[in-house]
Structures are given as C-alpha cells and as structure tokens.
C-alpha positions in Angstrom: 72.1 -53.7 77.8 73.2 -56.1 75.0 75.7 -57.5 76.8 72.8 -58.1 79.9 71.0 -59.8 77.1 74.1 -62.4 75.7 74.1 -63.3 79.6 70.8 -64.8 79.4 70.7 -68.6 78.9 68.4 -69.8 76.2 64.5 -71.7 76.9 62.7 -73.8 74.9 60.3 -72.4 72.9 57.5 -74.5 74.1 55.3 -71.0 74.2 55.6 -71.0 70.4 51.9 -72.0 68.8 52.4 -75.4 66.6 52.1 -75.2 62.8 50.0 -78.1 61.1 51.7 -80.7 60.1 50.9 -81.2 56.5 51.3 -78.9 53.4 50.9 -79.7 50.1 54.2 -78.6 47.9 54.2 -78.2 44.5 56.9 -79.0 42.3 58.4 -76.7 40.3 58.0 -77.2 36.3 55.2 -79.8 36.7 51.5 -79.7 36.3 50.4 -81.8 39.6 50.6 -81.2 42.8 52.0 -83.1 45.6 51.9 -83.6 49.2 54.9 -84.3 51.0 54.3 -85.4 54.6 57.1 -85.9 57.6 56.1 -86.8 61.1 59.4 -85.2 62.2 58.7 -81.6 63.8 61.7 -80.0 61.8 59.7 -80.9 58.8 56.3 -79.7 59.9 57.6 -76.0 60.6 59.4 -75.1 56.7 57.1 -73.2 54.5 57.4 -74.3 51.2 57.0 -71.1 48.6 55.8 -71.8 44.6 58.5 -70.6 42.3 57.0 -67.9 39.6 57.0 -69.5 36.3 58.6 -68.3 33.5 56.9 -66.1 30.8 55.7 -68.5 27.9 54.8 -65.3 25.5 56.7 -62.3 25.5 55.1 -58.8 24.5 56.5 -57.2 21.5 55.9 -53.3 21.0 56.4 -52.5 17.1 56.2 -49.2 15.3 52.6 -50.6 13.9 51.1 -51.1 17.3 51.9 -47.4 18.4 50.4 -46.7 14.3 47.5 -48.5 15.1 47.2 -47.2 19.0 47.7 -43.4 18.0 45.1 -43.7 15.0 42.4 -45.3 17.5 43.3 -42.3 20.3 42.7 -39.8 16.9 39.7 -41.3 15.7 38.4 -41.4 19.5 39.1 -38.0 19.7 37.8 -36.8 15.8 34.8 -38.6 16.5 33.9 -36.6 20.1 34.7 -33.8 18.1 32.4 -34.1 15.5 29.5 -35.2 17.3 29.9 -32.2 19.6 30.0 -29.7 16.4 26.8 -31.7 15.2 25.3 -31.4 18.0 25.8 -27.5 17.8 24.8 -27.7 14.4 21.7 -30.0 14.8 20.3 -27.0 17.8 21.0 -24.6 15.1 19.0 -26.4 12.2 16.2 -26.9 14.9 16.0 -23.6 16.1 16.4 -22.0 12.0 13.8 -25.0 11.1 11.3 -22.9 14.0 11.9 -19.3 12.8 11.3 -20.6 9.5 7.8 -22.6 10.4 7.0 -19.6 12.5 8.0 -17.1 9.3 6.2 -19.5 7.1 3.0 -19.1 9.4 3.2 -16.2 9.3 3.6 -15.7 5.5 0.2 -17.6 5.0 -1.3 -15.2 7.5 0.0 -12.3 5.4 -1.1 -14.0 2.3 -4.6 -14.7 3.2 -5.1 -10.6 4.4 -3.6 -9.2 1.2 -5.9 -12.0 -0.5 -8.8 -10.9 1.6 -8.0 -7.1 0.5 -7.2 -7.9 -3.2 -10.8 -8.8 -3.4 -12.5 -6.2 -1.1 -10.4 -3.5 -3.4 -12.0 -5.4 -6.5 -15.3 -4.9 -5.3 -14.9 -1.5 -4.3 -13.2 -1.0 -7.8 -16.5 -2.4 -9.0 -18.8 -0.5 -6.8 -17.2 2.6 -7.7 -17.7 2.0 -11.2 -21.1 1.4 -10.9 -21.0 4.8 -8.9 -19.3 6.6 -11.0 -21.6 5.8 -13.7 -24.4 6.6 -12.1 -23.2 10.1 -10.7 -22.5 10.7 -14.6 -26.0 9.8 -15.2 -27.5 12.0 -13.2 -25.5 14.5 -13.2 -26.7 14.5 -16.6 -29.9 14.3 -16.0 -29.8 17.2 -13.3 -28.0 19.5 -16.1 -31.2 18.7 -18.6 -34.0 19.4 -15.5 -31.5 22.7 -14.7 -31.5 23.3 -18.3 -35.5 23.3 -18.8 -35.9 25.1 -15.7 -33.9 28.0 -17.2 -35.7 28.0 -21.3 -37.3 30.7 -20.9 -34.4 33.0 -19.0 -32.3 35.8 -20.4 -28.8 36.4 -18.6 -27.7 40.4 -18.7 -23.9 40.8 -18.0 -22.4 44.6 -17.7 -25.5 46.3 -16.4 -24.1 49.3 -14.4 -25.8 49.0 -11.1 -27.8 51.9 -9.4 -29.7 52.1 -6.1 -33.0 53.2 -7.4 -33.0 51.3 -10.5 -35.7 49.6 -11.6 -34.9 46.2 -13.3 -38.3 46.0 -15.1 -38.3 49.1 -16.7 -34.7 48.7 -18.0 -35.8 45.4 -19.2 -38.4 47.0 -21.3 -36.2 50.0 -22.2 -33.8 47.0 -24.0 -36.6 45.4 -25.7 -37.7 48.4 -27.1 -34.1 49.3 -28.3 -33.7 45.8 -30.2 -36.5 46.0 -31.7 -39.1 43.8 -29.6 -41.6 44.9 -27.9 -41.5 43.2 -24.5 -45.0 43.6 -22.2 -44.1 43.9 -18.7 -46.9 40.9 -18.4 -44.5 38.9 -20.1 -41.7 39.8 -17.5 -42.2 37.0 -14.6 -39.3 38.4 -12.9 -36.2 39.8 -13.0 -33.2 40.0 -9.8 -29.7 40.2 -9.2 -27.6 37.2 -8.3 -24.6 37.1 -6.0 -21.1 37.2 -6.8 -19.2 34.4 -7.2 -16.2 36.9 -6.1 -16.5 39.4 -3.6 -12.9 40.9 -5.1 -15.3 40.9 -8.5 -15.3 44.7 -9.7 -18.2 43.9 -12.4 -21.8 44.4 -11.6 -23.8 41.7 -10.7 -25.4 39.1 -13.3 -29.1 40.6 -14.2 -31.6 37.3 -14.6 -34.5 38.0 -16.9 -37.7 35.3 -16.5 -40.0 35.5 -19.6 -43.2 33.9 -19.7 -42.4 31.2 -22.9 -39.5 30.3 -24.4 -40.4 31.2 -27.4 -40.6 34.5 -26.8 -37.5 34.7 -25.3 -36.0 33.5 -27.9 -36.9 36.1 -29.9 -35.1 38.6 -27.9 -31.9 36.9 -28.2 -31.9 36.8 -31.8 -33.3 40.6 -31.9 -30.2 41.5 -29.6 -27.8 39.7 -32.4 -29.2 41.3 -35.4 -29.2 44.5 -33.5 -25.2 44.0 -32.9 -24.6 43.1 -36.9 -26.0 46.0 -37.6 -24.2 48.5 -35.2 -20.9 46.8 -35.6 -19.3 50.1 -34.0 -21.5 50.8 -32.0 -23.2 47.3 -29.9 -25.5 47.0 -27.7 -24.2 49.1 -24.3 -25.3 51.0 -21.3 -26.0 54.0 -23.2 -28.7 52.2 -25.4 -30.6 52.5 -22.3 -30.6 55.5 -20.9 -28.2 55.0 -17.9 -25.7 57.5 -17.4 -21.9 57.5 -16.4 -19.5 56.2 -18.9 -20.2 53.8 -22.1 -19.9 50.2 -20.9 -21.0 47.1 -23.0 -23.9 45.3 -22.1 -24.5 41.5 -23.5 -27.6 39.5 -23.4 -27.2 36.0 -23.4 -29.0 32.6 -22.8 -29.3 31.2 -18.7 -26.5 28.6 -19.1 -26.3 25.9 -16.1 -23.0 26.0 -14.1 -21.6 23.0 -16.0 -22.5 24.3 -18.9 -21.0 28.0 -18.6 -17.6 25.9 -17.7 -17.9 23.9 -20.8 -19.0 27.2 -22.9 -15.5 28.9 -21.6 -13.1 25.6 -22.6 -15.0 25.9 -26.0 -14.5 29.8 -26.2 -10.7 29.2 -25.1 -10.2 26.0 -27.4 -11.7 27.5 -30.8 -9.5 31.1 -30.4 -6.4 28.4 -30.3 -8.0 26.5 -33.3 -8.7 29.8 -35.5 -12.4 29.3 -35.2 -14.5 31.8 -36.2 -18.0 31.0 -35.2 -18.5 30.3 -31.6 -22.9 30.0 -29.9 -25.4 29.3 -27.4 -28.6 27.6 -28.8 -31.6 26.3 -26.5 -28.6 25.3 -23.8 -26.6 23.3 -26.0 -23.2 24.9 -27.2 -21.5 24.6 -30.8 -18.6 25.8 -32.2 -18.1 26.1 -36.4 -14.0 26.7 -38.0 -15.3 29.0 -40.7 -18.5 29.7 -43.2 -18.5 26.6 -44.9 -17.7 24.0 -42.2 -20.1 22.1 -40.3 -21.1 23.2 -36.6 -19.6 21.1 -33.6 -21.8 20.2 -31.0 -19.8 20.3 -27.9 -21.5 18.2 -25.1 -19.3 17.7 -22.9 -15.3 18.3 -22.3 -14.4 15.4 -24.4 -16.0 16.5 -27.2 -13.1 19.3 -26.9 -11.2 16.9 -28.9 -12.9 17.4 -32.2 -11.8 20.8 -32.0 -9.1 20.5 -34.3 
C-alpha cells in the first residue's frame, strides 16, 4: 500500500484554508513589540513562537526557611489543639458553673427551711416553757385542793380483812384502845380502796372520814403516844379484837399520790443519811438528823438535796 501511495503524483494544496497575513513577532530580549509584515505567501504561513525568558530571581531553600516553615506548621497545629482542649474544658466549666448555681439554689432553699424551723423550735421551746410552768403550777395547786380535801382523813394500813366486818365498829374499837373516844357521829365514813397491785398480798388501805380536822388530829397523836408507850408491844390487830395471827396495824395521815411518793424518797434518803426522826404533819412531810437539829421541810424532790 505504501508503495501504491509513492506512485501518486503530488496536487497543489489549493484546498488548504489561507492563514492571515500579518502577525505581530516579538523580539526576543526586548520590551516592544514589533510587527513584521511580507506580502510574499511563504512569509504569511510561519508561526512565529515567543521564546521563554530567563529567570531574573532564583529561589533559594535555606535551613531557616524549613525552621521557620516547620515552626508555623507546629504552631498551626498547637494552636488547633489547644482550642479544641479549651473548648472541652470551657463545656466543662459551664456545665460545673450549672450544678453549682443549681447546688447553690438549692442551698438557699435548705437554708431558709432550717431557718424557718430554727425559729418554730424556738417558739415551741418557749411555749413549752410557759407550759411547763404552768403544769407545775397547777399541779401544785391540785396537790393543796387534794390536800384540803383529805384534813380530816385517817389512812389504816395492815387491817386483816374479814367478810362480815364492820369498819365502823373497828374504828371505834381503835379509838377506844388509844385512848380517844371516837362517836360513831363523828365517823362520816369509812371504805376500802383498791389495790394498786392485784399480785399485792396485803389487805386493802382502810380510809377513815372524821367530821373536823381537829379532831382527827387527835387521834393521830393518841395512836403515837400509845406506840411510845408499848414500845414492844405497838399498836396491832390484836388491840382490836380480830383474831388469826398478830399483824401490825398503823394509822397514818391521808397523804395525796404525790405526796406518798415524796414521803417514800424522804423515808429512803434519811435511812442513807443516818436520820433519826422522820413525820407527816397536816400533809406536809419533814425529816430531822437527830434531837437537836432543826426539822427539814421536804416540799418537793429537790428539797431531797438538803438531806445531807
């Protein structure tokens, strides 16, 4: 086929499109430019190329640029870093600056309740004073009406108990055997109380009513002069006519509850002090160390103290 080709005679290349005629050159190593024009067709068909020109300025790469190039990469890089971490830290700080405004809140909350309370316990502190005090008064005051209301009684501990008895007439039987006379008129009544025990093997307390005070009274201090003088042989069941075996019987003032209480510290606290002297009078209870010592009046369990 190439050698069909090499037989093929050469045309003219008048198919060939035409180039403009004009171009302008410039000239290598100047600053203008110039146009070079030729009418002839060779000339108006060469395309003239602009040589490169040479590098004025060459770069230099020293051991300081890299320096300076890999300290501004570093610090790029540090500084990323850091703001990242203070980022972290900054959500940190925010959320520890909420859990301590919400603590904080709650702090004042807790402040102003145990505030609040503080000052209701104050007052209740105060009210209970003022309670206290009064319950003291009165209860006072309730021991002096129960005290009146039992002047004229006569308390009877160690009675043996029988079911026919008659309290009346063994009242009078003990009057007679002291020493005073006792009316029945004079008797206003006379009963058994209850137990405070039921596992209590004693008889029941005998409670004497006498008309007056006064008069009761004088049976008291007929059953202590009877007692001094039968030292070995005191007042008992025997004295009055009951049978069964010999069983002391004592006569003593109607004390109040309170009172009775505060008569049994006194008892216990005098046989600890060596007292000798140890009595009832009119409700109120005194206590004496020996003959020539001054009686105690014991009014209440603090006056206990100057048993000493």
């Amino acid at each position: 086929m190439c050698m069909a080709m090499s037989r093929v005679c050469k045309q003219g290349n008048t198919n060939t499109p035409v180039r403009q005629a004009a171009n302008p050159v410039t000239s290598p190593g100047s600053d203008y430019t110039s146009t070079v024009k030729n009418d002839s067709p060779s000339c108006s068909n060469i395309t003239f190329r602009a040589s490169q020109q040479p590098l004025r300025h060459e770069a230099k790469l020293t051991l300081d640029n890299i320096r300076d190039v890999i300290k501004q990469e570093m610090m790029s890089i540090v500084k990323l870093k850091v703001t990242e971490e203070l980022n972290v830290i900054k959500q940190h700080l925010s959320s520890c600056h909420d859990s301590i405004t919400f603590m904080n809140a709650k702090f004042e909350e807790l402040k102003a309740c145990i505030e609040e309370k503080s000052s209701t316990i104050s007052k209740l502190q105060s009210d209970n004073e003022i309670l206290r005090t009064t319950v003291h008064s009165l209860s006072a005051r309730l021991d002096i009406a129960e005290r009146n209301l039992r002047e004229s009684n006569i308390e009877i501990n160690g009675l043996p108990e029988h079911r026919s008895e008659n309290l009346i007439n063994v009242v009078s039987q003990l009057a007679k055997t002291i020493g005073c006379p006792l009316p029945e008129h004079d008797i206003c009544k006379v009963t058994r109380v209850a137990k405070l025990s039921k596992d209590n093997e004693r008889p029941r307390t005998v409670i004497v009513k006498i008309c007056n005070s006064r008069q009761r009274d004088i049976v008291l201090a007929s059953v202590i002069n009877f007692n001094k003088k039968n030292p070995k042989d005191k007042f008992n069941s025997h004295h009055l006519g009951l049978g069964g075996p010999r069983v002391p019987v004592y006569v003593a003032e109607h004390l109040t509850p309170n009172n009775k209480a505060l008569h049994a510290a006194a008892r216990k606290k005098s046989k600890e002090m060596n007292y000798k002297f140890n009595w009832v009078r009119s409700g109120r209870i005194y206590v004496r160390k020996d003959e020539t010592s001054q009686a105690v009046l014991i009014r209440s369990y603090d006056s206990l103290k100057l048993v000493a």
